[in-house]
C-alpha positions, 0 to 999 in steps of 0.5 A: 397386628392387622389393626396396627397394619390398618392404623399405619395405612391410613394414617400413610394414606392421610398424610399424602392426601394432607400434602397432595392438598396443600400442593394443589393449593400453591401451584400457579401462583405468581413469584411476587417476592424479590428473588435472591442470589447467593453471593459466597459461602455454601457447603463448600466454603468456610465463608459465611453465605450472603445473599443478594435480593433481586427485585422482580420488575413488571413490563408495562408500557412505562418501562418500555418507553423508558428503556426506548427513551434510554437507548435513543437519548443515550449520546455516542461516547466522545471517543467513537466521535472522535473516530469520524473524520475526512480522508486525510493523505497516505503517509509513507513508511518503511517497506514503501517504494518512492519514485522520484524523478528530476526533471530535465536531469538526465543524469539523475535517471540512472538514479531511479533504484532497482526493485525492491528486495524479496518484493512480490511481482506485483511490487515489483516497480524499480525506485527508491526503497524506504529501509526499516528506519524510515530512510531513502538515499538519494542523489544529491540530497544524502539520507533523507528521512520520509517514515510518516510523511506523505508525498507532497511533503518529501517533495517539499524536502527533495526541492529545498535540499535539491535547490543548493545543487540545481536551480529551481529544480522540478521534483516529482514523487509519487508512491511506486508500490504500497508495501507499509501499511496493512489493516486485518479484518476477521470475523463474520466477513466473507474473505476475512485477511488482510489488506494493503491501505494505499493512497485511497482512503480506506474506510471502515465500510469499504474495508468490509466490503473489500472483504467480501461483505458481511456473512449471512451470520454476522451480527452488524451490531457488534463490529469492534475496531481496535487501534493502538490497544483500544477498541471501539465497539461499534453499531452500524445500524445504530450508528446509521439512525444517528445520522453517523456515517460509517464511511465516515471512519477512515482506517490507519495502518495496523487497525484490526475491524472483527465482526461478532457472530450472531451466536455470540448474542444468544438469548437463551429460552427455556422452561414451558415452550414448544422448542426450548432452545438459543435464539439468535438475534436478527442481523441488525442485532435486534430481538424482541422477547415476543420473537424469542417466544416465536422462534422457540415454537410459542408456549406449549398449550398443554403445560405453560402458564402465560402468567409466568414469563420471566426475563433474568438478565445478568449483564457483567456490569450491572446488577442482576434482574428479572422482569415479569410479564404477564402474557395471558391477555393478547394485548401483553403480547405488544409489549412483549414485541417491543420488549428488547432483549439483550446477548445472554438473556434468560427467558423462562416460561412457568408450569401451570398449577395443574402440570405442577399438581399432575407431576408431584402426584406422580412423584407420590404414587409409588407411596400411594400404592405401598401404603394401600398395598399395606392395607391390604395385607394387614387386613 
């Protein structure tokens, strides 16, 4: 019996040195084969597993200056083009207050109109109330129908219709309260609302800073416009580079302007760091793979393996992919801040063979110690 007990305690003995060595041996080694992603199936699904290789990419200076030469040659879509214009008139509609005046015809003064219905004591200017079909009455010139016009046209049509009734009459209109058009601007604004258009073009840039400007959290590379149920994704600080103007964009009734959070572009920094933790861009929306390093404490000293740092990114319309970048010389680290980063990124940083090593033999010493304990009293 004793020299079973001893005979099974060394072989115990034997078998977790065997294991702790080969252990010892694989820690460190960098990931060189393609990683893969299951795609279906599982131990849930009736479906058979599939699974997707994602090749591993190494940063070096060719791959940076592809993707710089990427984003800089890349041309502006022809509908974000298509937005930029000069300011064009304000153009009536219902809810607005017209006052028209015919001059040297007193009898017309009376013809005035009173203030708008429910009209706010700002609005409250007297004149001719255009309905919820796009109409005013006035005298002489019956219903004349002035939705979507601006001013110079209706007194083009006021003059004609006028002109059967009085020679050469003198006709002036001009818009008494601006009550029609509204844009909405939310998000990352200092006073998000609401806001009146009137015969001031409203820019995009205006717009927010009518607003009260950006908040200290916004994300100026991610403002969306959306008109008629379409929206334009917008970047400022890009834009500006390109030689496009954002007060070149000029707003129209019913536009909605939301700016993103910066938290809402969030990289994510895990593994062997000081401080794992999300890391927010800068507020032009930027953010290097060396600054989500920085802002998460660096590596920690006592446990990471620089060799090991690892970018997964996984964007809704691409493919997913990793990038590799050997960070043990200083001189990677320049790549790694010219290395942008995308909302969403992953950074992973790898345990050094001796973390792996410490941590699987702790794992293994309760076995250790039972096997040894065995020994013992078999002897």
């Amino acid at each position: 019996m004793s020299s079973l007990g001893t005979r099974t305690g060394s072989l115990s003995v034997f078998a977790i040195a065997a294991l702790l060595a080969g252990c010892a041996a694989a820690p460190g080694q960098r990931m060189d084969t393609p990683a893969t992603l299951q795609e279906t199936g599982g131990d849930f699904s009736t479906e058979p597993s599939q699974q997707q290789t994602i090749p591993i990419t190494d940063i070096n200076l060719s791959l940076v200056r592809k993707m710089h030469a990427d984003q800089t040659s890349a041309p502006l879509p022809p509908a974000t083009l298509a937005l930029f214009g000069k300011p064009g008139p304000y153009r009536v509609g219902p809810g607005d207050v017209l006052q028209i005046v015919v001059w040297d015809h007193p009898e017309l003064a009376a013809a005035l109109g009173q203030p708008a219905q429910n009209a706010k004591s700002s609005d409250a200017a007297s004149g001719f109330l255009i309905d919820e079909k796009g109409d005013i009455q006035f005298p002489y010139a019956g219903t004349v129908h002035v939705a979507g016009r601006d001013v110079s046209a209706i007194q083009k049509e006021l003059y004609n219709r006028l002109s059967k009734v009085y020679q050469k009459p003198e006709v002036t209109v001009r818009v008494a309260s601006f009550r029609n058009a509204q844009i909405f601007i939310d998000g990352e604004v200092r006073t998000p609302g609401a806001q009146s258009l009137n015969d001031i073009t409203m820019s995009l840039t205006s717009a927010i800073s009518q607003s009260g400007g950006f908040s200290p959290n916004a994300d100026r590379s991610r403002v969306e416009l959306i008109r008629n149920g379409v929206t334009y994704q917008l970047n400022m600080d890009d834009l500006l580079k390109r030689g496009q103007n954002p007060s070149n964009i000029y707003l129209q009734a019913g536009d909605a302007v939301r700016v993103a959070s910066r938290e809402d572009s969030g990289v994510y920094v895990m593994g062997e760091v000081n401080k794992p933790a999300t890391v927010t861009p800068m507020r032009n929306g930027s953010l290097t793979l060396s600054q989500a390093i920085s802002d998460s404490g660096s590596f920690d000293q006592a446990t990471a393996s620089t060799r090991q740092l690892f970018v997964i990114r996984n964007s809704a319309s691409e493919s997913p992919q990793i990038y590799h970048l050997d960070a043990s010389s200083p001189v990677s680290m320049i790549l790694a801040n010219q290395f942008e980063l995308q909302p969403k990124d992953v950074v992973y940083v790898g345990q050094g063979g001796l973390v792996r090593f410490n941590r699987i033999l702790n794992l293994l010493l309760p076995a250790i110690n039972a096997a040894v304990t065995g020994v013992v009293v078999a002897k």
